[in-house]
N, C-alpha and C positions, 0 to 999 in steps of 0.2 A: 490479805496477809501474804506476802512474798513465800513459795516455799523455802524448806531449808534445802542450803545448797548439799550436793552432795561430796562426802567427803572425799580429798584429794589419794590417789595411792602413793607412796613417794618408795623406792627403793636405796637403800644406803651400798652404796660398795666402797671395797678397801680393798687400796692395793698398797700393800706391804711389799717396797721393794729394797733394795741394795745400798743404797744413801739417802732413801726417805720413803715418806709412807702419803699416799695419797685417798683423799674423803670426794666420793662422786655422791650428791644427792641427784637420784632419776624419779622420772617423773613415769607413765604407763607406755610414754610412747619412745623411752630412752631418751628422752630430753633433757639434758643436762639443767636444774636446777641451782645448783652449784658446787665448786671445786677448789678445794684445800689442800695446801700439802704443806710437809714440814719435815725437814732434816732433820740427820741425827748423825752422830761422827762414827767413823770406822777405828779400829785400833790394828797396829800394825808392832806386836811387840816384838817380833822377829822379821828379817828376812823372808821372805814368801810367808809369812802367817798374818793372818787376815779375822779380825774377830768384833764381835760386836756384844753391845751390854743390852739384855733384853728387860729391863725395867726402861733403858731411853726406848728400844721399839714400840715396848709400850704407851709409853706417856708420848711419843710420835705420833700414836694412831690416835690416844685421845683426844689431845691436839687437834689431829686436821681435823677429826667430826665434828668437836664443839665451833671448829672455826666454819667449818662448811655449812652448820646448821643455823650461828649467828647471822649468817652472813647471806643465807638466804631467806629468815624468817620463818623457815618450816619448824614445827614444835618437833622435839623430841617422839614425841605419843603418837606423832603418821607415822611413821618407819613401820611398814607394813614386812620387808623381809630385809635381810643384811645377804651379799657375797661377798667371799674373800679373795682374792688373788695375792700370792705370795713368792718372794724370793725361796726359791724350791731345795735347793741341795741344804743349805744353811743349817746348821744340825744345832739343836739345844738338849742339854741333861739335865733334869729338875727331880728335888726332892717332892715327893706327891704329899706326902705330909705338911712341910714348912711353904710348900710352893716356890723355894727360891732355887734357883741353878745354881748345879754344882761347879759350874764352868762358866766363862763366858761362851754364845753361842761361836761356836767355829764357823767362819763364812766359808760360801762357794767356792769361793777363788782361790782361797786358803788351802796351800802346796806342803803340807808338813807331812803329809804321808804318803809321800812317793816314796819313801826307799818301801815302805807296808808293801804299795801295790807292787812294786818289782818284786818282792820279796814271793808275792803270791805268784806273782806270773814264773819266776826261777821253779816254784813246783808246783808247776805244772796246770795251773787253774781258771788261767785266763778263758779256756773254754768254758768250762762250766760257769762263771758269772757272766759270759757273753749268752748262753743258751739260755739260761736261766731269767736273766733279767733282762737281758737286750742292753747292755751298757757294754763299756768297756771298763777295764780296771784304769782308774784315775782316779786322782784325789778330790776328783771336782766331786764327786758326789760322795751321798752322808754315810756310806756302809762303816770305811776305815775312819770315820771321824769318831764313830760311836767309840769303836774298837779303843780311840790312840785315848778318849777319856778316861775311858775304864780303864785301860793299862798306865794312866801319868796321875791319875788322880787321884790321891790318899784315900782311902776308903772306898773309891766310886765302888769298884769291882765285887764287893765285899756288900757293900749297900742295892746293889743291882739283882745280887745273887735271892736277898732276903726280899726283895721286894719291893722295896722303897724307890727307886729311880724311873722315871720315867722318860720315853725318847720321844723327842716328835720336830719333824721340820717346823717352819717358823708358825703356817697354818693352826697346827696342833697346839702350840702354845697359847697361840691369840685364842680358839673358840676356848680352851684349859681355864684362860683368866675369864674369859668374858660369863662364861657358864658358872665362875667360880667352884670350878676342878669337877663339875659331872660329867663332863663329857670328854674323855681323850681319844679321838678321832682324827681321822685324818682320810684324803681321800684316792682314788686310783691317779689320776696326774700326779699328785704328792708322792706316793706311794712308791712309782714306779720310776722316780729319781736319788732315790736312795740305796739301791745296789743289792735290795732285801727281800724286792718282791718278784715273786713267780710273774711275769710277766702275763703268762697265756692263763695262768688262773685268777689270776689278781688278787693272790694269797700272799703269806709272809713266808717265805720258802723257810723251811725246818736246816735244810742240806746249807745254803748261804749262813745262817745263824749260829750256824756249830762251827762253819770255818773260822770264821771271825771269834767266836766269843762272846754272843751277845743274847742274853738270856731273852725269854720271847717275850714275857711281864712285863719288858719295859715297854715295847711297841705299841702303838695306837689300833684301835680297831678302824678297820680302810671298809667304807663306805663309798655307795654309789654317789654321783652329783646331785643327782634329782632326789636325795632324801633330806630332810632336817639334820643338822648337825648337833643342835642343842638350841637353850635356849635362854638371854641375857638373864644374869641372874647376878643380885646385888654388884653392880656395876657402878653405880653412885651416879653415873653420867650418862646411861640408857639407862629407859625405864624397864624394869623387868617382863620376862617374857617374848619377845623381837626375835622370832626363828631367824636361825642362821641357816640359811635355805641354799647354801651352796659353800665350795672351797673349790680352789681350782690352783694349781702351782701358776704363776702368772705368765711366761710361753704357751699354755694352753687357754688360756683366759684369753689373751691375744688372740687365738685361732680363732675362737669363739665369736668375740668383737667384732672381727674381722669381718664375719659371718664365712669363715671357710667349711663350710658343710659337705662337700664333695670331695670324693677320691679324687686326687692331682692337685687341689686348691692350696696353693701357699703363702704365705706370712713371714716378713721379717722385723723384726724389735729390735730398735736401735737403742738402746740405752746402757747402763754401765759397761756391761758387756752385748753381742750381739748375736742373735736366735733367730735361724732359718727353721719354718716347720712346717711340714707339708703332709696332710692328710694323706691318709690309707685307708681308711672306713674301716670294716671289723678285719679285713688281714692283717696282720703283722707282718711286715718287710722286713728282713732281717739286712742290714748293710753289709757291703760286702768292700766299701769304700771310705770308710771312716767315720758314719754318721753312724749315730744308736739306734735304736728302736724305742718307742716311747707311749704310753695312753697318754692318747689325747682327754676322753670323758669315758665316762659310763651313764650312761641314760635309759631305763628302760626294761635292764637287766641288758643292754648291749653295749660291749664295751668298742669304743675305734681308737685306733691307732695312731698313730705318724711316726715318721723319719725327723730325726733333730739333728742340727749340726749349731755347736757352743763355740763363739770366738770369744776369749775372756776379758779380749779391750776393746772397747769401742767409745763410748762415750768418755771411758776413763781417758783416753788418753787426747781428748780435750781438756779434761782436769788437767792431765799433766803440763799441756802447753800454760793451761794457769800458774797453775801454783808450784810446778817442778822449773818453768822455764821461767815462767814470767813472761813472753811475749805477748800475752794478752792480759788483760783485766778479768773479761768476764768471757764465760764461755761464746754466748752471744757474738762475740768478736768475731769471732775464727773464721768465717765465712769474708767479712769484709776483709781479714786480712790476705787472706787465703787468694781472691782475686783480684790485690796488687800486681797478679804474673799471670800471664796466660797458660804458664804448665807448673811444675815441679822442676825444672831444670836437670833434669836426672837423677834426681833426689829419690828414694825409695825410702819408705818410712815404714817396717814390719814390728808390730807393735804388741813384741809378747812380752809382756813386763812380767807376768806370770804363766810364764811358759804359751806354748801352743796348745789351743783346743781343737776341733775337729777341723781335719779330716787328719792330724797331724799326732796328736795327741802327745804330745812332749813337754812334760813339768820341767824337764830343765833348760830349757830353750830358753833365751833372753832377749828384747828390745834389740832391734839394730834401723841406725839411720846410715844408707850408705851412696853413694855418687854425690859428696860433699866436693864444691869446687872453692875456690874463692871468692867465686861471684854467688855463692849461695844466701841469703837473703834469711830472714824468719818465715817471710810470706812463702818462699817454696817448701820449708818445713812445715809450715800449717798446712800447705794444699798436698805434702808428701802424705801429711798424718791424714787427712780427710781419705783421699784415695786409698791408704793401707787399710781403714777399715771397709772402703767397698772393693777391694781384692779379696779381702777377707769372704765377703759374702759370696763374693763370685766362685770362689773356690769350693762352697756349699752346695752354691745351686747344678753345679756341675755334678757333684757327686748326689745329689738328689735324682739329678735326670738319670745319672744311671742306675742309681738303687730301685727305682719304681719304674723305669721304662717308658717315662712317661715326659714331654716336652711340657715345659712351663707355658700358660697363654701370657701371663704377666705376673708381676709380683708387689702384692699386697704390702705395704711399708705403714709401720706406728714406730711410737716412740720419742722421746725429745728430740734427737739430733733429726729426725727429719723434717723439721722447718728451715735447715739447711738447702735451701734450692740445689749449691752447688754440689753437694756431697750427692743429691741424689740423680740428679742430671748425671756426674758421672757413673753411679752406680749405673742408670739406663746402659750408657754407652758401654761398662764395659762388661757387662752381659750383652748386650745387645737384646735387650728386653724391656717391654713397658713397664715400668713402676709408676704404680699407682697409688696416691696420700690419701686419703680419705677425709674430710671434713673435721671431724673430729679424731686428734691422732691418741690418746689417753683410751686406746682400746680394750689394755689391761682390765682396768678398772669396768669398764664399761663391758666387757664380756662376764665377770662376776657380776654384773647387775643383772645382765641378760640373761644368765643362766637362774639367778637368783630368783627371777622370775617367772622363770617357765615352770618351776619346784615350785612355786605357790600361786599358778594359777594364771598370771596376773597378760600372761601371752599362751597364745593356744599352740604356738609352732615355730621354729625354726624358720618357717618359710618368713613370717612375719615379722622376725627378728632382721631378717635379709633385707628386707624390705625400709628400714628403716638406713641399712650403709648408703653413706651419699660421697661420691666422689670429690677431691678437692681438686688435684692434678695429676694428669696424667704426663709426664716422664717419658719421652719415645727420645730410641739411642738416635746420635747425630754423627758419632766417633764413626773413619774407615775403616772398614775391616782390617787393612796393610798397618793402620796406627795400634789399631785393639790388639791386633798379635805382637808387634812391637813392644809395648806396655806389659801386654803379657810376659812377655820373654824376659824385661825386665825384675818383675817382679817372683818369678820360677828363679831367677840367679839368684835375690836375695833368701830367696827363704832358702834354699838349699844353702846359704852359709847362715842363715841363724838355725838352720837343724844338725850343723857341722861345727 
């Protein structure tokens, strides 16, 4: 008689992001089993406001699981641990009782409370939420979002006060429903993008909470990575019990994937928007040049840090050559179009459709394409728009070197747009640094597996996490130095007229 086989461990990750949600089934050795994803629409009911309906989030994520789990044959009942990775500033309001939001969720990107943060920084305060939390005041993240519900929303303020409301980035909601409301948690990367938390304690600072207005009831309790978050409960579509053995805001998820474990190790995520982020270990750097300060995890009872710098278009604004210009079909395109020309023709393409993120930080900055000739083409407008977003990064990595003191050896690249060979050829060149793609680029996802699994067991170490990153391509710049500074010079004229 044959013995029985033994059984398989499988790990689920989700990564909840910006215009869809993706289902990584892993296997012990991070081997992708398989991968689903599924869109959901954004809603734009204003001018600079950005929002999404969190019943589509959720029926997104149910979506990709049951499609990742069809689709690889693994039963529901292996799913030995769940990690999360999540679109992070994204702020939802929910009644704790009925379960439904009092609001639609307010996204990232979403700029309706900049005159709030001028309003704070006119008195005088911009210090104390830089000390405090390591951000700067901007709308990108969820402090004034909380604020602008409670203050526009019939009742929120009134219902918050009594008890009934609760806050939580998008994290908080998914484990909220999956648990079926016992757990509202949330964790230190989550935590630490919302404008709330003590950074150096990784507490809910009291002194931020009274500025604002925002009673502390409504807040999630913040948890280390390495603890259980709760655990599937009447979910109709997992089986109950499935520890949710991690959360991570997904730029930290990414670090993780990446396997950036070392002070100086950096990572950049190309996707809707674009995130440079570069280990600190337990210091805190505080910037001194435009980037925030940020936890990266807590593990162990030790928390590390990094330096972050947020471009708020980057992938979007291949959408836009979509479906604003129309000169491509599918995103996919853009690269063949892109290398109909051998340059941009002088074409500069800075692409703050919602203002400037770091090192800039400017909600009212707007989109500009400029050195239009007559011989300007679509093709040097797609290869303008490619290069605007790796100007973009290069402006990060610059102020990275000097926040930390420290020379990049090369830089770590996920994300969709980097099967873009040209986009990232020139990001080489105009760093002048090796980028490196890694085999598999959905590292999001794949760093809440990984961490999902060192919470339960299923990997003994970080080291053997490493061990498993495999190189795809290596990137080495080919641009002259006399061209790089040229280009550069270019691209320092534009932004100084879209900051003008």
């Amino acid at each position: 008689m044959a013995p029985a086989s033994k059984p398989r461990t499988v790990l689920l990750a989700i990564d909840q992001g910006t215009t869809g949600t993706k289902a990584l089934l892993l296997d012990s050795r991070l081997r992708v089993l398989a991968e689903e994803s599924r869109e959901f629409p954004q809603s734009f009911p204003r001018p600079g406001w950005v929002e999404h309906d969190l019943d589509e989030i959720h029926a997104s994520v149910r979506h990709a699981v049951e499609g990742a789990l069809a689709s690889s044959g693994v039963a529901a009942r292996e799913i030995a641990a769940i990690g999360i990775a999540n679109q992070r500033e994204t702020t939802a309001v929910w009644d704790k009782r009925t379960g439904k939001p009092v609001y639609p969720a307010i996204v990232w990107q979403d700029r309706r409370t900049a005159e709030t943060c001028a309003e704070l920084r006119r008195r005088g305060l911009e210090g104390t939420f830089r000390l405090k939390t390591g951000l700067v005041l901007d709308p990108y993240f969820s402090g004034t979002k909380v604020a602008w519900i409670l203050e526009n929303v019939p009742g929120a303020r009134r219902a918050a006060r009594s008890g009934r409301l609760l806050f939580g980035t998008v994290d908080t909601y998914l484990v909220w429903c999956l648990t079926a409301g016992e757990s509202h948690v949330t964790d230190v990367s989550n935590a630490s993008r919302t404008l709330l938390m003590d950074l150096r304690s990784t507490a809910w600072s009291d002194e931020i909470l009274g500025i604002l207005g925002i009673p502390p009831s409504m807040l999630p309790e913040i948890r280390d990575n390495d603890r259980v978050f709760g655990r599937t409960r009447d979910v109709g579509w997992l089986p109950d019990g499935i520890p949710i053995a991690t959360v991570l805001g997904d730029q930290q998820a990414a670090l993780f994937g990446q396997a950036c474990f070392s002070v100086g190790e950096a990572k950049c995520t190309y996707g809707t928007g674009a995130f440079l982020v570069a280990q600190t270990g337990e210091k805190i750097v505080r910037s001194r040049h435009g980037l925030v300060s940020t936890a990266a995890w807590r593990r162990g009872g030790k928390t590390h840090y990094a330096v972050e710098g947020s471009t708020f278009v980057a992938g979007a604004v291949v959408q836009w050559l979509r479906d604003g210009l129309g000169i491509i079909r599918s995103s996919g395109e853009v690269e063949a179009l892109a290398r109909r020309v051998e340059d941009s023709g002088g074409v500069v393409f800075v692409p703050a459709f919602t203002g400037l993120g770091a090192p800039h930080w400017n909600p009212q900055a707007r989109g500009l394409i400029c050195g239009l000739t007559r011989g300007t083409t679509s093709a040097h407008i797609a290869r303008a728009a490619l290069e605007g977003i790796a100007f973009q990064i290069r402006d990060l990595v610059a102020c990275a070197v000097r926040d930390t003191g420290r020379s990049l050896k090369a830089l770590k690249v996920d994300g969709g747009a980097v099967v873009n060979d040209l986009l990232m050829q020139f990001q080489a060149d105009i760093l002048g640094l090796d980028v490196l793609r890694p085999r598999f680029t959905s590292t999001t996802a794949l760093g809440a597996g990984a961490m999902a699994g060192l919470t339960t067991g299923v990997f003994s170490s970080e080291e053997e996490i490493r061990r498993t990153w495999k190189l795809d391509r290596r990137f080495r710049p080919r641009m002259k130095p006399g061209e790089r500074s040229r280009r550069e010079r270019m691209w320092e004229e534009a932004l100084r007229r879209v900051r003008t």
